[in-house]
PDB file of N, CA, C and O in Angstrom, chain B, residues numbered from 101:
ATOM      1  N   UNK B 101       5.331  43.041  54.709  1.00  0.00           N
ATOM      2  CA  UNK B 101       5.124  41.651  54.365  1.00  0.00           C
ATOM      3  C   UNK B 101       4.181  41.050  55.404  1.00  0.00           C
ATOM      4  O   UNK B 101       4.225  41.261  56.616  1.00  0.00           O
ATOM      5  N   UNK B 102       3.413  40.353  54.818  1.00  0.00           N
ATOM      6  CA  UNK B 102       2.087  39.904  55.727  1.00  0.00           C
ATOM      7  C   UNK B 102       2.288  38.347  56.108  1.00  0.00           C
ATOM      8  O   UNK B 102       2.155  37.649  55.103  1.00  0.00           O
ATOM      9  N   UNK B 103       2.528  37.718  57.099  1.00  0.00           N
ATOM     10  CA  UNK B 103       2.702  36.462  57.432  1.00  0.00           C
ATOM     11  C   UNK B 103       1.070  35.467  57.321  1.00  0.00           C
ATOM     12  O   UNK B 103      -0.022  35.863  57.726  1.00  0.00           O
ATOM     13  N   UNK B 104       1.311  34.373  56.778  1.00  0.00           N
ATOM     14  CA  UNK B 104      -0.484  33.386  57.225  1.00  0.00           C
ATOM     15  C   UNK B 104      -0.589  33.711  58.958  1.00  0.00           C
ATOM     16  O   UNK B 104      -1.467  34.453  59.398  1.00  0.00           O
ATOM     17  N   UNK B 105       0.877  32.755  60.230  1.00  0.00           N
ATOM     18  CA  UNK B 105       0.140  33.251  61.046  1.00  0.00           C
ATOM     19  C   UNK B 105       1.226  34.148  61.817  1.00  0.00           C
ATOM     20  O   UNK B 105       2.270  34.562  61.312  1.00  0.00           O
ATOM     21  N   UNK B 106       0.698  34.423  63.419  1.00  0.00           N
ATOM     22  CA  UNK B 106       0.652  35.627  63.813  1.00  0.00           C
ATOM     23  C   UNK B 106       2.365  35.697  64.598  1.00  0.00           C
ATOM     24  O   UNK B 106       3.228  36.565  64.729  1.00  0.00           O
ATOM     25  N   UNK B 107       2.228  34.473  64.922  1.00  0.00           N
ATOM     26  CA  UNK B 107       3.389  34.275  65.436  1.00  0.00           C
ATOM     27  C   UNK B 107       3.948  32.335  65.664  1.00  0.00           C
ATOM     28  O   UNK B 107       3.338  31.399  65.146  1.00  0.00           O
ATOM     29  N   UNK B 108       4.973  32.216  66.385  1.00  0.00           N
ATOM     30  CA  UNK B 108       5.524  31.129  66.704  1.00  0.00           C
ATOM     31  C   UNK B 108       4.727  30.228  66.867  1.00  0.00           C
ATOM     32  O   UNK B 108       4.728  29.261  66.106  1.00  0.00           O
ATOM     33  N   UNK B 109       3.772  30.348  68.003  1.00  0.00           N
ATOM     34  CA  UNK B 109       2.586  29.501  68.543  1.00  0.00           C
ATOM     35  C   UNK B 109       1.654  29.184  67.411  1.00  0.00           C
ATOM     36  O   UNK B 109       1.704  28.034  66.975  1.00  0.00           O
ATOM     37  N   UNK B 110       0.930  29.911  66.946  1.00  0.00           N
ATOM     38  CA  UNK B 110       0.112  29.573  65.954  1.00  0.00           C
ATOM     39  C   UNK B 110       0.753  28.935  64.576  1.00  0.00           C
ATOM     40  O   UNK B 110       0.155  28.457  63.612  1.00  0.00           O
ATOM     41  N   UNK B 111       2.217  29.090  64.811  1.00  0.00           N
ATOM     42  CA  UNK B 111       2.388  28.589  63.203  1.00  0.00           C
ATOM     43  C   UNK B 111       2.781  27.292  63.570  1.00  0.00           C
ATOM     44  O   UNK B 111       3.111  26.474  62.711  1.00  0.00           O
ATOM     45  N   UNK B 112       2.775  26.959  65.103  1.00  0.00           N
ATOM     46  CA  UNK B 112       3.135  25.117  65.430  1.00  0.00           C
ATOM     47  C   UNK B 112       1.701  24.677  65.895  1.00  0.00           C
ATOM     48  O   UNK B 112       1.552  23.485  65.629  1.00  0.00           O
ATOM     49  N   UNK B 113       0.782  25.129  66.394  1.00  0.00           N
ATOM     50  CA  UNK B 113      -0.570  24.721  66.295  1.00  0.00           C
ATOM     51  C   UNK B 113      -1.157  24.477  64.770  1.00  0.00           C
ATOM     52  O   UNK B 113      -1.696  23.381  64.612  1.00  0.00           O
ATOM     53  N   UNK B 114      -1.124  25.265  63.752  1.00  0.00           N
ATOM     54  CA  UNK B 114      -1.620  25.290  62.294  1.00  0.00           C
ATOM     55  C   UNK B 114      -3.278  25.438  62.737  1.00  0.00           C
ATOM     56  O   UNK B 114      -4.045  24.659  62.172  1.00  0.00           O
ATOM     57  N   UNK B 115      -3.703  26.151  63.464  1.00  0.00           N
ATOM     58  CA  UNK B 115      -5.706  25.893  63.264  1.00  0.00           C
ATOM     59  C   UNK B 115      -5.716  24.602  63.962  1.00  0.00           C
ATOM     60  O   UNK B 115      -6.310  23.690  63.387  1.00  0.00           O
ATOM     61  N   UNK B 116      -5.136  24.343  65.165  1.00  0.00           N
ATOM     62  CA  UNK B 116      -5.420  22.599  65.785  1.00  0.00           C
ATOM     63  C   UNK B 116      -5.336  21.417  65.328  1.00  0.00           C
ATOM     64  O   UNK B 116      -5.684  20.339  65.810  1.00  0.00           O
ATOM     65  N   UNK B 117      -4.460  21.907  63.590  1.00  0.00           N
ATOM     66  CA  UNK B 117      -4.231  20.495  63.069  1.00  0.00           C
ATOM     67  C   UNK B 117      -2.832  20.176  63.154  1.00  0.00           C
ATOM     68  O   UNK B 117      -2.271  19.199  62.659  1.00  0.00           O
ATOM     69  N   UNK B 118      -2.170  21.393  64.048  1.00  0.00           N
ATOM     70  CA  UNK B 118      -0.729  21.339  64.106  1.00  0.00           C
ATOM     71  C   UNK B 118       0.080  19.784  64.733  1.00  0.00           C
ATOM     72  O   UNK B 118       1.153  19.391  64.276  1.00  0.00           O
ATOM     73  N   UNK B 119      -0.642  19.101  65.771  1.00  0.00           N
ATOM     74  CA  UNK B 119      -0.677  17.780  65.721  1.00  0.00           C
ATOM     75  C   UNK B 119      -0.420  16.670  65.137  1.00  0.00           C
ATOM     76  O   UNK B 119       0.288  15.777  65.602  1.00  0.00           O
ATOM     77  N   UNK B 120      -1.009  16.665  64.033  1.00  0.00           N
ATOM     78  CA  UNK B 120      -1.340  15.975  62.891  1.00  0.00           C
ATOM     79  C   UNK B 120      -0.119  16.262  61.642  1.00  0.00           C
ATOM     80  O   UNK B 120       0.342  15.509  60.785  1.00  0.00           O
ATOM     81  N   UNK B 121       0.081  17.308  61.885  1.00  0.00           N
ATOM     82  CA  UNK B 121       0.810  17.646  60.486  1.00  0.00           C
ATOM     83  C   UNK B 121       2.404  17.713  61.034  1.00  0.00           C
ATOM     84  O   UNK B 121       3.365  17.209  60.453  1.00  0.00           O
ATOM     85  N   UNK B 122       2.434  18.341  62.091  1.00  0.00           N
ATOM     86  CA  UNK B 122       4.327  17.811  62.648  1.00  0.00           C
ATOM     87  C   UNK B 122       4.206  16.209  63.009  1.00  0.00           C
ATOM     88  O   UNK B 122       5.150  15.576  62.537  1.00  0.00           O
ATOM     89  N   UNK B 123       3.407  15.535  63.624  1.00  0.00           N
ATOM     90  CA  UNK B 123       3.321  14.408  62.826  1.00  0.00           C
ATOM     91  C   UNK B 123       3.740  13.646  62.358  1.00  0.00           C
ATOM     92  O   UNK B 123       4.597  12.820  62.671  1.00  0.00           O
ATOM     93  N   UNK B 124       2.857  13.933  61.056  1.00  0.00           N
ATOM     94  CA  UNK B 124       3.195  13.153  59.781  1.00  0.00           C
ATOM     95  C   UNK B 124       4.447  13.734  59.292  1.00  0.00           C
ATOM     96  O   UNK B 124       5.035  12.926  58.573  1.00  0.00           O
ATOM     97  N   UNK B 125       5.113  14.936  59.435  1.00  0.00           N
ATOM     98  CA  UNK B 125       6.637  15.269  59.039  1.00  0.00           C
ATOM     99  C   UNK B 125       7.266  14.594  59.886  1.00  0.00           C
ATOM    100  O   UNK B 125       8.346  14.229  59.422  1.00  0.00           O
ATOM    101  N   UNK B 126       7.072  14.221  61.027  1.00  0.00           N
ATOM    102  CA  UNK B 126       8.168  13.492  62.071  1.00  0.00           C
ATOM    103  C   UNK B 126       7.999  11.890  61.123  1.00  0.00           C
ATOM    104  O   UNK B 126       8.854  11.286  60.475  1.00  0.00           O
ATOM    105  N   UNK B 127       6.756  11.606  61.338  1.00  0.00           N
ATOM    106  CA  UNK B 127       6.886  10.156  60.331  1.00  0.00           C
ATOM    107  C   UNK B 127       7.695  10.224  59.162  1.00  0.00           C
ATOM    108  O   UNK B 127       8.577   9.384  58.983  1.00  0.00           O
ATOM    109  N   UNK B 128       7.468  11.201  58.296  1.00  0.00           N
ATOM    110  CA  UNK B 128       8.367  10.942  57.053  1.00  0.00           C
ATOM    111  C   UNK B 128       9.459  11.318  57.435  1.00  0.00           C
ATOM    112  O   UNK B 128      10.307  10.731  56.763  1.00  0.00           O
ATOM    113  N   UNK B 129       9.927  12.002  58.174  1.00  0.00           N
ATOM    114  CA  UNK B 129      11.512  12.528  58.217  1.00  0.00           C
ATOM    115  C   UNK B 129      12.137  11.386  58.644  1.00  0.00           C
ATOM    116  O   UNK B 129      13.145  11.068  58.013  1.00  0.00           O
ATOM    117  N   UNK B 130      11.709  10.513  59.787  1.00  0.00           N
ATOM    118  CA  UNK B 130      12.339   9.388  60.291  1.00  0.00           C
ATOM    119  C   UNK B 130      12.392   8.164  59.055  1.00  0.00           C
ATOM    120  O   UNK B 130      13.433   7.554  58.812  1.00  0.00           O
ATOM    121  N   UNK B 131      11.329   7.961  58.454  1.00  0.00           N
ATOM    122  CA  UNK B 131      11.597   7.098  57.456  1.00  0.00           C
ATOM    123  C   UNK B 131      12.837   7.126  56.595  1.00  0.00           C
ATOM    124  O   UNK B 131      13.698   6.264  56.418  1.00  0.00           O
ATOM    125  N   UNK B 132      12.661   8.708  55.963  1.00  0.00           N
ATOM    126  CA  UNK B 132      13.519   9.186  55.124  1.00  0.00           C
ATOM    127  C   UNK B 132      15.020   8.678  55.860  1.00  0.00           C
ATOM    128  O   UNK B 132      15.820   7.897  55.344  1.00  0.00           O
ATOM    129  N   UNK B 133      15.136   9.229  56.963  1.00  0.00           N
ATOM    130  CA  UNK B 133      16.054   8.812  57.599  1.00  0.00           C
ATOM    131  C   UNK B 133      16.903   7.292  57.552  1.00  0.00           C
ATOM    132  O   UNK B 133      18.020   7.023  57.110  1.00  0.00           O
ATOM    133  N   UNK B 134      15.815   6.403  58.234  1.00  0.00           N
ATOM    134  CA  UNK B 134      15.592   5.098  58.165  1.00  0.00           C
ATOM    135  C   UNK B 134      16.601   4.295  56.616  1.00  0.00           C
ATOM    136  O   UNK B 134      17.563   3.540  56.479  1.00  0.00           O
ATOM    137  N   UNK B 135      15.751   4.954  55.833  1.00  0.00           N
ATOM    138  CA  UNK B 135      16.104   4.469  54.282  1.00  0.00           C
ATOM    139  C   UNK B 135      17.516   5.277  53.346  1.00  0.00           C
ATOM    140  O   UNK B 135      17.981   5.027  52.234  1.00  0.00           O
ATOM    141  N   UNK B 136      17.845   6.204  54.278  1.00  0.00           N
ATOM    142  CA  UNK B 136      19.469   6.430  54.205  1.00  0.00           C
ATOM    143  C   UNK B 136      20.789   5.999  54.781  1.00  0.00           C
ATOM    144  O   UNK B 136      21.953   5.937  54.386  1.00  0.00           O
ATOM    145  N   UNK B 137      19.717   5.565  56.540  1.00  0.00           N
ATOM    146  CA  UNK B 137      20.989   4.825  56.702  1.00  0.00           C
ATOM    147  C   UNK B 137      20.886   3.027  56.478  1.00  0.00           C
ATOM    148  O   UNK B 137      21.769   2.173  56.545  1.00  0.00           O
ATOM    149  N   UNK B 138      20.100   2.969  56.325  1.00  0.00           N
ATOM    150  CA  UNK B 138      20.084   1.375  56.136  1.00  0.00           C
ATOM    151  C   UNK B 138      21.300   0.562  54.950  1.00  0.00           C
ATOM    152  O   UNK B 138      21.895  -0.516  54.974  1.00  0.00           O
ATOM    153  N   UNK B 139      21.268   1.459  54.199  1.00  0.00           N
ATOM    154  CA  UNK B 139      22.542   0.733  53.208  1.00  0.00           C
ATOM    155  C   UNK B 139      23.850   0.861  53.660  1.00  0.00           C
ATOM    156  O   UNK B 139      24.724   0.311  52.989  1.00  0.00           O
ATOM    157  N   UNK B 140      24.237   1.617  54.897  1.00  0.00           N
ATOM    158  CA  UNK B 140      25.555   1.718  55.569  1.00  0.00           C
ATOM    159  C   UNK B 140      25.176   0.764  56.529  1.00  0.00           C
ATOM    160  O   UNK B 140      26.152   0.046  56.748  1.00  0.00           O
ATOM    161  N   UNK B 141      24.137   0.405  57.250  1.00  0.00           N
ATOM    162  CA  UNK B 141      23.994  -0.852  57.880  1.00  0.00           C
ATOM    163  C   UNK B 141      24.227  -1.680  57.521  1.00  0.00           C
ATOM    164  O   UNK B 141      25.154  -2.233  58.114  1.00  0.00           O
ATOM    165  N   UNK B 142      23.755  -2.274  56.571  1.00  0.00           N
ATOM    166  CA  UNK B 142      23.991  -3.486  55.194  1.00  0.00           C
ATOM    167  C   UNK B 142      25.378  -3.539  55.127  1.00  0.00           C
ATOM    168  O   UNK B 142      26.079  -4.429  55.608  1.00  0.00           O
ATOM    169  N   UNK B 143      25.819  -2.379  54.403  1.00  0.00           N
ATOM    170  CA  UNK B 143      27.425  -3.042  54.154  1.00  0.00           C
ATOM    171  C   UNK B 143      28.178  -3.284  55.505  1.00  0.00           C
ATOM    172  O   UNK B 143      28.942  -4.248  55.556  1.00  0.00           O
ATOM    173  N   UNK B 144      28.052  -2.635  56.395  1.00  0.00           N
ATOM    174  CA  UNK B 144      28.613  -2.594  57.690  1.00  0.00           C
ATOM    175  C   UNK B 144      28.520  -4.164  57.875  1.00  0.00           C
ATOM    176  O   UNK B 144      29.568  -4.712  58.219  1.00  0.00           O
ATOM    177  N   UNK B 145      27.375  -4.976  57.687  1.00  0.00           N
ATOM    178  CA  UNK B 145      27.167  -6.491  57.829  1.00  0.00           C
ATOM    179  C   UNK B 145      27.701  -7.098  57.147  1.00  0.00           C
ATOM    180  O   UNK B 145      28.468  -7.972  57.552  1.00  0.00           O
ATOM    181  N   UNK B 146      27.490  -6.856  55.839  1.00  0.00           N
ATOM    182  CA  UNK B 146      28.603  -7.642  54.849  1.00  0.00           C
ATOM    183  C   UNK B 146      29.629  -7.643  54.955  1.00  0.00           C
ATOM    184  O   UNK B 146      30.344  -8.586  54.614  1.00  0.00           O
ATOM    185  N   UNK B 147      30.264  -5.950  55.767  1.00  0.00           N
ATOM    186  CA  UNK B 147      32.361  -6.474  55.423  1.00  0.00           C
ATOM    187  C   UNK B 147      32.033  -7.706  57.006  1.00  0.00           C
ATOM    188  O   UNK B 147      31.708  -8.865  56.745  1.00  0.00           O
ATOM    189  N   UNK B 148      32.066  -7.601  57.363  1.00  0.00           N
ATOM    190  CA  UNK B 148      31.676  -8.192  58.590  1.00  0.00           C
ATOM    191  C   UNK B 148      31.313 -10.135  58.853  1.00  0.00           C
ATOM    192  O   UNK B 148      31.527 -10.916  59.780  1.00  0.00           O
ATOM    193  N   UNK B 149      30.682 -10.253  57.481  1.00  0.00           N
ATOM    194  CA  UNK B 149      30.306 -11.314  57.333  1.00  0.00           C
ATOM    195  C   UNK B 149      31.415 -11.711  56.572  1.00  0.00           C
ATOM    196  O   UNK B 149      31.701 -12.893  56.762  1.00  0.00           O
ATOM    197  N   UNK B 150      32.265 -11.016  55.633  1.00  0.00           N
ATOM    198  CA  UNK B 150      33.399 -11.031  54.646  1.00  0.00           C
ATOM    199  C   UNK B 150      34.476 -11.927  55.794  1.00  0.00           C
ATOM    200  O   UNK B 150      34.751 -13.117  55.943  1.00  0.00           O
ATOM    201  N   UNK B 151      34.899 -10.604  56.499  1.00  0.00           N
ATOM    202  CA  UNK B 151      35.981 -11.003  57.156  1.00  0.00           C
ATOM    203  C   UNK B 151      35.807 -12.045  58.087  1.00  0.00           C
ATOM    204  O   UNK B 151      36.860 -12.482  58.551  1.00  0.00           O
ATOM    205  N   UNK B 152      34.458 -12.713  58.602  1.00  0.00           N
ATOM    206  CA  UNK B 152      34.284 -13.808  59.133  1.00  0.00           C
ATOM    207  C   UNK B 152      34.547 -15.147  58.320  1.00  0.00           C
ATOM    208  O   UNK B 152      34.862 -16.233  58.807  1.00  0.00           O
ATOM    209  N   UNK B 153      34.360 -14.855  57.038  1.00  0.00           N
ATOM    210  CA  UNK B 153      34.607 -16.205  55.996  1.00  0.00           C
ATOM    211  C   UNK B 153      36.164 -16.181  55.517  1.00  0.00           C
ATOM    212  O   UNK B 153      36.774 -17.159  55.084  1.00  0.00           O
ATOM    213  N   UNK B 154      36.598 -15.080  55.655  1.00  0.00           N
ATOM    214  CA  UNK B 154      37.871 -15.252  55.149  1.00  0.00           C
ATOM    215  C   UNK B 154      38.639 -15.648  56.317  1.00  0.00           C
ATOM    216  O   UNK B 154      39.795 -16.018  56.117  1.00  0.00           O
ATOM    217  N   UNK B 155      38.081 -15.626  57.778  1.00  0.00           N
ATOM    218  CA  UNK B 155      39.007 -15.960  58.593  1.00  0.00           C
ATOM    219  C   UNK B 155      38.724 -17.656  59.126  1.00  0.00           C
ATOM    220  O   UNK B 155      39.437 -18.324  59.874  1.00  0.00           O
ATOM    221  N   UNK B 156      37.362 -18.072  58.413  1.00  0.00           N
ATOM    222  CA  UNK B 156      37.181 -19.224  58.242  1.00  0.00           C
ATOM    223  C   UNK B 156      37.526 -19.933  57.541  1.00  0.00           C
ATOM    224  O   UNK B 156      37.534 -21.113  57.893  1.00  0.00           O
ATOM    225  N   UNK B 157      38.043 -19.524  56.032  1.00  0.00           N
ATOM    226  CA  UNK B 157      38.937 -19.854  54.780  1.00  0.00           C
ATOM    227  C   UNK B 157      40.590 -20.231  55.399  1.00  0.00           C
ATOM    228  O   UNK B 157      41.121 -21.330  55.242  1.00  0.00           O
ATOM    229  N   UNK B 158      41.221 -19.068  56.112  1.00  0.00           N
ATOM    230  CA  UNK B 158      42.378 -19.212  55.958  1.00  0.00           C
ATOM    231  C   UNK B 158      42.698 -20.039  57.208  1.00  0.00           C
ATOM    232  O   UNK B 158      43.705 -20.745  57.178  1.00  0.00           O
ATOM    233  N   UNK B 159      41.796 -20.008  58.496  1.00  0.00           N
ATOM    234  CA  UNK B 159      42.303 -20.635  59.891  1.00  0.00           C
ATOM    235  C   UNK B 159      42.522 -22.248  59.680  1.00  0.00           C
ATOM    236  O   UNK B 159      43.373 -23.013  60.133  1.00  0.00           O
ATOM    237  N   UNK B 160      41.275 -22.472  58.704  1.00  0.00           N
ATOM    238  CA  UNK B 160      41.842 -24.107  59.251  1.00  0.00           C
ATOM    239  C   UNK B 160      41.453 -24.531  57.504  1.00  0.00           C
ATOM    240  O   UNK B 160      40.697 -24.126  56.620  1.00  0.00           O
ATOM    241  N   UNK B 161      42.989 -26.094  57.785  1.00  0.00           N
ATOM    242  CA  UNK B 161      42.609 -26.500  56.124  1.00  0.00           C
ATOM    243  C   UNK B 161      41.668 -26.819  55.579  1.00  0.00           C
ATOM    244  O   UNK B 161      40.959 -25.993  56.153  1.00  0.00           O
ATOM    245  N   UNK B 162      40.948 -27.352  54.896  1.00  0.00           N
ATOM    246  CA  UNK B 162      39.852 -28.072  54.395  1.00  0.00           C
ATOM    247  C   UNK B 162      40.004 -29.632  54.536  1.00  0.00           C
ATOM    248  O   UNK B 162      40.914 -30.239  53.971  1.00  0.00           O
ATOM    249  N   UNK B 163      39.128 -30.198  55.268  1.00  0.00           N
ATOM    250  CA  UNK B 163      39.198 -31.619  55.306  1.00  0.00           C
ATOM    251  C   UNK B 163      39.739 -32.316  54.184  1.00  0.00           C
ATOM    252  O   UNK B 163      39.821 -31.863  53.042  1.00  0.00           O
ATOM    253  N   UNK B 164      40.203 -33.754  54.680  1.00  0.00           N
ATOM    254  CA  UNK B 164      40.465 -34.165  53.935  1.00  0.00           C
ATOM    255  C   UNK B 164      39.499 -35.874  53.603  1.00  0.00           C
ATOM    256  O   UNK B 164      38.991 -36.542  54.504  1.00  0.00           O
ATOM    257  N   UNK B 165      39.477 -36.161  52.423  1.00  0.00           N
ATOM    258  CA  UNK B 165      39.077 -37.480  52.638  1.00  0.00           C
ATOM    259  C   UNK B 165      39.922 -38.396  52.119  1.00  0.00           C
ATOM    260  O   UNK B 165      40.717 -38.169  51.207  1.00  0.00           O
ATOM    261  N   UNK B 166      39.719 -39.787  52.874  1.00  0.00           N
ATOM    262  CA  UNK B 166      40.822 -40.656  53.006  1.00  0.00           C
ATOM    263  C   UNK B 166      39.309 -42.052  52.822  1.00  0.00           C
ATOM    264  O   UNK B 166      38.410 -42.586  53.473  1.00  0.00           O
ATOM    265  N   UNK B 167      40.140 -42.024  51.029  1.00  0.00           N
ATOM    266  CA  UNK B 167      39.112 -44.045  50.486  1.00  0.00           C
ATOM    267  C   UNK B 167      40.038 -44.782  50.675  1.00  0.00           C
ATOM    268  O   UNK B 167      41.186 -44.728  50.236  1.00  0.00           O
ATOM    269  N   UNK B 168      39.412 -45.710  51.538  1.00  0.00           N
ATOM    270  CA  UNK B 168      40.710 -46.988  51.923  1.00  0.00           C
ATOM    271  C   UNK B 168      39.790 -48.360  50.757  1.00  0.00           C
ATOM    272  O   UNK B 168      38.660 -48.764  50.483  1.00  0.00           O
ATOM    273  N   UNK B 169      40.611 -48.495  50.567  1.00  0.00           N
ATOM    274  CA  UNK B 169      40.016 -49.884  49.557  1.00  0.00           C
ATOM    275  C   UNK B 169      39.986 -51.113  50.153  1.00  0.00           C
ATOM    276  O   UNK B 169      40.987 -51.768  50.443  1.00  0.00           O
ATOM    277  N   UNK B 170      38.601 -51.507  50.383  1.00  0.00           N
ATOM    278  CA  UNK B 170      38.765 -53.262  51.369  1.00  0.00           C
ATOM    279  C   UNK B 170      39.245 -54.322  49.898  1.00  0.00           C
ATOM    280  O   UNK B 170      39.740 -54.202  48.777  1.00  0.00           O
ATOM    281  N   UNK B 171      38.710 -55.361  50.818  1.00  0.00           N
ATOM    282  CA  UNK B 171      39.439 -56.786  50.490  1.00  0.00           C
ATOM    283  C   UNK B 171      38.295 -56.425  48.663  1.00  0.00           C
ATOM    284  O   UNK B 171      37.346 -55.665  48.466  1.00  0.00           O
ATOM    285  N   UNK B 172      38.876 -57.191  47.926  1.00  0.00           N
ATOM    286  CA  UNK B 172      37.598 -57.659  47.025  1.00  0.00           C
ATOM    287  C   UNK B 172      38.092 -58.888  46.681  1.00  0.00           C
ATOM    288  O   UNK B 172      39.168 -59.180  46.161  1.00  0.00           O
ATOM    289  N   UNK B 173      36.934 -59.755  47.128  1.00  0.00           N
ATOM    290  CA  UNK B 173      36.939 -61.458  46.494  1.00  0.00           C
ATOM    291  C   UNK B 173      35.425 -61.750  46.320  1.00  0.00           C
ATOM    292  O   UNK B 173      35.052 -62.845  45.897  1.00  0.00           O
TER     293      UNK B 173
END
């Protein structure tokens, strides 16, 4: 079986464009990355924001308002 190259070194150089091309796989892999965990970020914020309103709901009552009726003449 005949390999393109010769060994280890040359197959992470690529012809001097090896640079360029791990790279642009490091760019996309991190993106890829990026855009998998971001929706466990998200919800991670939302229960988060949840349990901040519900502990704003239940801690204190809701105001109240109080119409006092003046004189009328």
């Amino acid at each position: 079986m005949n390999f393109y190259f010769s060994d280890v070194s040359a197959f992470l150089q690529m012809g001097k464009h090896g640079f360029y091309v791990w790279l642009c796989y490091g760019v996309v892999f991190f993106i890829i990355l990026l855009l998998a965990l971001r929706p466990s970020w998200e919800l991670r914020q939302l229960k988060k924001q949840y349990v901040a309103a519900q502990k704003r709901k239940h801690s204190s009552p809701a105001p109240r308002v109080v119409v006092e009726k003046g004189n009328q003449t």
